[in-house]
Every structure is written in structure tokens, then in C-alpha cells.
C-alpha angles and dihedrals in degrees: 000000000000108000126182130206119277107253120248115278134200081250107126095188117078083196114080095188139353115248133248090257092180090058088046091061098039075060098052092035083059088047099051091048085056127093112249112282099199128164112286111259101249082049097052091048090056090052089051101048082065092075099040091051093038116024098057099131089046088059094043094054085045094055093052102039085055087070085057107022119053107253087358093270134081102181113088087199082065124116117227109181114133092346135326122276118224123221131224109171136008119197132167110308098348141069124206128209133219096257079053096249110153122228129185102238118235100147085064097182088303097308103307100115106069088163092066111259125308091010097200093217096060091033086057094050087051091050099056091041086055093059102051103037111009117234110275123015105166098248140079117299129183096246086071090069103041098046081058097056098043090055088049096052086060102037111032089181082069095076096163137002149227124194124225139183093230153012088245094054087043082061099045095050095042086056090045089051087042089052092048103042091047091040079220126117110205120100120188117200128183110258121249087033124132114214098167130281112288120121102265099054100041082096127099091015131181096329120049120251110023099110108196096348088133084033084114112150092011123110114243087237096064087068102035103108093045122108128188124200124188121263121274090002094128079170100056092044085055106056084045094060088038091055087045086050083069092041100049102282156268117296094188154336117221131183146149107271095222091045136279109311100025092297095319084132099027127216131228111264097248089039092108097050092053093049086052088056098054095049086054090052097045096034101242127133129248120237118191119196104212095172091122104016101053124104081353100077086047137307078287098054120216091311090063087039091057101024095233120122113219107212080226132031124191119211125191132160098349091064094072090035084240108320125121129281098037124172147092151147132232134185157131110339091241093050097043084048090073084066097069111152128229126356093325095075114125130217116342116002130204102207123233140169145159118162094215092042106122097012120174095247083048101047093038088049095044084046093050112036078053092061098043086053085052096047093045112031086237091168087052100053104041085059098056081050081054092047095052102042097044090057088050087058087042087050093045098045089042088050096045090042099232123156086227111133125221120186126147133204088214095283105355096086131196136215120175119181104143104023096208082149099053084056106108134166096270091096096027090183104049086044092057090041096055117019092095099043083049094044088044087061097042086062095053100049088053078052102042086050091051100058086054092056109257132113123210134156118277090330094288116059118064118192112203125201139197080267087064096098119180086259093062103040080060094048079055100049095043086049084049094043089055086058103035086054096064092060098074 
């Protein structure tokens, strides 16, 4: 049956309701006890031979990019298995290959673009503000300002702002600042929690618990004053702020406020606010990593969605709706101050830079693709995009009677059907005898998804825009059935 899109609404939140997070992971704890479900291997081989008998150029360019680009790919987002897939083109609600195959994207770049990708409102604006100014030219542009009150606007919390190039440099400088304001050193993550790639934060990563087991490379004393609790453990984090409270303090807590890994280990709803309240009691700041979750869990980000304001907010790729040099941090007047640039900073000051931090394409884009957020409703409806699709998975999982598990956090979606990252060292020995196997399906099933044409991230998280119709979210449905189907 032809549906249409459900029109905008004066809703602000893309998330119609939290989920029951204890019955979710009642769910995943049933899942990890099982043994693997993975496609049948007829079925698999079939999977595979699409990629043989229609991706041909993609493995061409991979090949050779393998003799200039270690391990041929650059993109961490990308999907591997069994090679990479180049991209030619990204419209709307779709990607196209460079065989010219067509895919519904829901990996779109990691979440930023909300809008569906290319959006030709904000591209045209960009055009025009190429040709008269270029895109980077090393000094203040209006844009600045204006990208800084927009955000404002939507997130009071966000007083004043600092442009970044990335969310991982967003991280870095909002721990610096941390450090200097407080005057305190420790950090305490959630474990299982990505906060980009410098030195400090490659601890506790993807799977809770394992401390600087992917710290190759990196000193032990890079990450020696990072701490790492379990999710959702308010006790544990306690007694460690309590423990840093004897050894001069905690600077600041930050976490994803829909759980490490977007939501792939999901928090209790009041989770936030309780953390809040800690880190007043302790005197530590509270860092939110909006990277994902800002601008896509509404204008007002996670913070407006719990009603809890974080003293520091992160931004990566959403603040710029999907176009290069995204990042930033934002805060309390009295913490940002202590980013002055240049020789007018005042009291103690965390250095920063990036030359092409707060460039003119960045700050336009982040400006644009806001406002068309604002004029179209895009979160919301992204979100009712999440929340269908996400009961079609549930329906499909529940008829086929498999012990999959489907939940959504509005458009940030979850499918869980190895749980490799819901692994942690709690059962160490469960967790070294099955990570690969798990990591193995995983992969398969990203694969098995793509030759159906559908990209997702890594296989298990699915990210819906405003270009995700009702037509499209069934096209979907009908393309994950087909695969589903050859695991019973």
C-alpha cells in the first residue's frame, strides 16, 4: 500500500517516547546467552557473489588505492566486508556506487545530515558563498557569528562558542578547559563510549571495561589520569569520584547522553540528571558529547530532550549538517573565556588552534542546514522515520521468531543481531572466546544488507532523515526481511 510522509508537526522532540531500557536489555542480555544466529551459508554465498558480479569498479579503485592508502580506505565509517564500496554520488535518501548500484542510506556520514544528503537548499547557499568569498581565508567572517547564535538560540546552556575541525578536537579542548577552570586532572568516561581518537580518550573503547586495550602507540601516561565507569553503574561512578576527591579531584564526566555508542548500550531516562547531580556534589564538571545527538534529537539537542544542561557540550559532524571541518565546543560564559584567541585572553588560558577552525564553507553550512532544520521539522521527522522503521524490524524479528533485538532512540536505530558490542569484561572469558565469531556475523550481516541495497553502520546502527518517506522506510523493510529471513 502507497504511504506518504507524515507532515511537520509543532513536535520539538524527534523522540516520541523513551524507551523501556530495562526490557531492552533483558532482550540483549537473552541474545548474548544464545548461541549465533547467522545467515545460512547458501544464503551468505549468495550475498557475497553481489559484489563479485556487480561491484567490479569499487574493487578495482580498492586494489589500487591499497598500493597508496593503508589498507585502501580512509574512512573509519567505512564498511569493509568483503571490500569497501566506492561512492559516486549521495542524494537525498539514496547513495550510488560506482558500478552505479543504488543503496538507501542509512549510514548517512555517521548521522550529520539530518536533511538527507546534499540537501540542494543548503548546497546552493554554499555555492554562492564560494564565489564571492572562497571558502577559507584565514580571518573573521560573519557566518562565525551567526552559526554561534543560532546554536544559542537552541541550546541556552551554549553561552558562547569555539569552532573546531573535529569532534575529536571538540573533546580534547573541552577537557583542557575542564582541566584549567577546576584546576583538577581526572576525567571519567562510560565505558564502552567513543569520544574521538587522541590520546586521552582511546581508553575504555567500544566495549566496557577494557581500559587501554587499543592504546597502542599511545604512553601510559597520556591516559593516566582517565577513568572509565559502567553504564548505567551511578554507584560505581560514585565511589570513583569519591576516590579522585582524595587524590585532587575530578575535572569532569563526560558521556553520550543516549548511551555509549549512540545508544548501542542504552541509559536509563533519568540517567543524565543523576550524573548531573554527582558532578555537583563532587565539583566536576559535565561534559555532553553531542556529536551524534545534537540538532538530531531536536533544534535543542539531548540536553533540551532530557532537561538536563550539561556546563560543556561537544559538537562534531551535526554542527555543519554534513559538510567538512566540523567541531566545537560550547559552555558556560566563565569556562569558554579561558579560549580567547590570540594575545586578549584573560586569566588562565587552554590553548587551541586549527587554521582552518571556523572557516566561512563550515560556519555558512552549520548556519544553513540549522535553519532549514528550523523551516522543515527535519528531527522530527527523521524520528517518526526511526520509530517506523524501527517497529517494522520489531514485527519482522517477532514473526520470524528470531531473538534479534530492534529499539531506537527517534532517529538513531538499533539492530542487534550478534551483540559483539554488548560483550564486556565481566566474563572475560566468554568475551575472548566470542568476540571474533560475533564480530565475523556482524560483518555479514553489513554485507548481507548491502547487497540488498542498503547501508548501515557496521551492520547494526541505522541513522534515518527528513528524505526517509514512508515509501522508502518500506522499501527498506521489504530489502531487511529478505535477509532476516535466511537466519532461521
Amino acid at each position: 500500500m502507497e504511504r506518504v510522509m507524515t507532515p511537520p508537526t509543532t513536535q520539538q522532540s524527534a523522540i516520541s517516547a523513551w524507551h523501556d531500557t530495562e526490557a531492552i536489555y533483558r532482550q540483549l542480555n537473552q541474545l548474548v546467552k544464545q548461541p549465533l544466529r547467522p545467515i545460512r551459508r547458501d544464503k551468505m554465498a549468495e550475498f557475497l557473489r553481489y559484489f563479485d558480479e556487480h561491484c567490479q569498479r569499487s574493487r578495482t579503485l580498492i586494489d589500487e588505492a591499497k598500493q597508496y592508502i593503508p589498507g585502501g580506505v580512509q574512512h573509519n565509517l567505512a564498511f569493509n566486508y568483503p571490500f569497501p564500496i566506492a561512492i559516486r554520488r549521495a542524494e537525498g535518501a539514496y547513495l550510488w556506487d560506482e558500478d552505479g548500484n543504488r543503496y538507501i542510506d542509512f549510514l548517512q556520514a555517521g548521522g550529520p545530515t539530518i536533511l538527507g544528503s546534499n540537501y540542494a537548499p543548503v548546497r546552493e547557499k554554499l555555492v554562492d558563498l564560494i564565489r564571492e568569498c572562497s571558502p577559507v581565508t584565514g580571518l573573521f567572517h560573519e557566518y562565525e557569528l551567526r552559526l554561534a547564535q543560532k546554536i544559542n538560540q537552541h541550546m541556552p546552556s551554549i553561552e558562547m562558542f569555539r569552532m573546531l575541525g573535529s569532534g575529536t578536537e571538540a573533546v580534547m579542548a573541552a577537557i583542557r578547559a575542564a582541566r584549567v577552570h577546576t584546576g583538577k586532572k581526572k576525567i571519567i568516561k562510560v565505558g564502552g563510549a567513543y569520544h574521538g581518537w587522541s590520546d586521552q580518550m582511546v581508553y575504555g573503547l567500544h566495549i566496557p571495561g577494557t581500559g587501554r586495550h587499543e592504546a597502542t602507540g599511545i604512553p601510559a601516561a597520556a591516559t593516566k589520569h582517565t577513568q572509565e565507569f559502567y553504564p548505567n553503574n551511578l554507584d560505581q561512578l560514585r565511589r570513583k569520584l569519591m576516590l579522585n576527591r582524595l587524590r585532587g579531584g575530578t575535572a569532569a564526566v563526560i558521556l553520550e547522553p543516549v548511551g555509549p555508542e549512540s545508544g548501542t548500550r542504552p541509559i536509563a531516562r533519568d540517567f543524565n540528571q543523576k550524573v548531573r547531580e554527582l558532578c555537583d556534589e563532587f565539583g566536576a564538571l559535565l561534559i555532553f558529547d553531542e556529536v551524534v545527538t545534537g540538532f538530531r534529537l531536536g533544534l535543542g539537542g539531548a540536553q533540551g530532550y532530557f532537561g538536563v544542561t550539561p556546563d560543556l557540550t561537544v559538537f562534531g559532524k551535526c554542527i555543519t549538517g554534513g559538510y567538512p571541518m566540523a567541531g566545537g565546543v560550547g559552555g558556560k560564559r566563565e569556562i569558554m573565556l579561558h579560549f580567547a584567541a590570540g594575545i586578549s585572553g584573560t586569566g588562565e588560558r587552554a590553548y587551541v588552534g586549527g587554521t582552518l577552525s571556523a572557516n566561512p564553507l563550515s560556519c555558512a553550512a552549520g548556519y544553513y542546514a540549522i535553519e532549514e532544520m528550523e523551516r522543515t521539522n527535519a528531527a522530527v521527522l527523521a524520528g517518526q522515520a526511526g520509530d517506523r522503521l524501527t517497529a517494522g524490524l520489531q514485527e519482522i524479528i517477532q514473526r520470524l521468531d528470531l531473538p534479534f533485538v530492534a529499539y531506537n532512540q527517534g532517529s538513531i536505530v538499533h539492530l542487534e543481531t550478534s551483540a559483539v558490542m554488548l560483550l564486556d569484561f565481566k566474563n572475560p572469558l566468554k568475551l575472548m572466546r566470542e568476540v571474533k565469531p560475533r564480530k565475523h556475523m556482524m560483518e555479514e550481516m553489513g554485507a548481507a544488507f548491502m547487497a540488498q541495497g542498503i547501508v548501515t553502520l557496521a551492520g547494526s546502527r541505522l541513522y534515518t532523515s527528513m528524505a526517509d518517506t514512508d515509501d522508502v522506510i518500506d522499501d527498506a523493510l521489504n530489502r531487511f526481511e529478505t535477509v532476516l529471513a535466511c537466519c532461521t
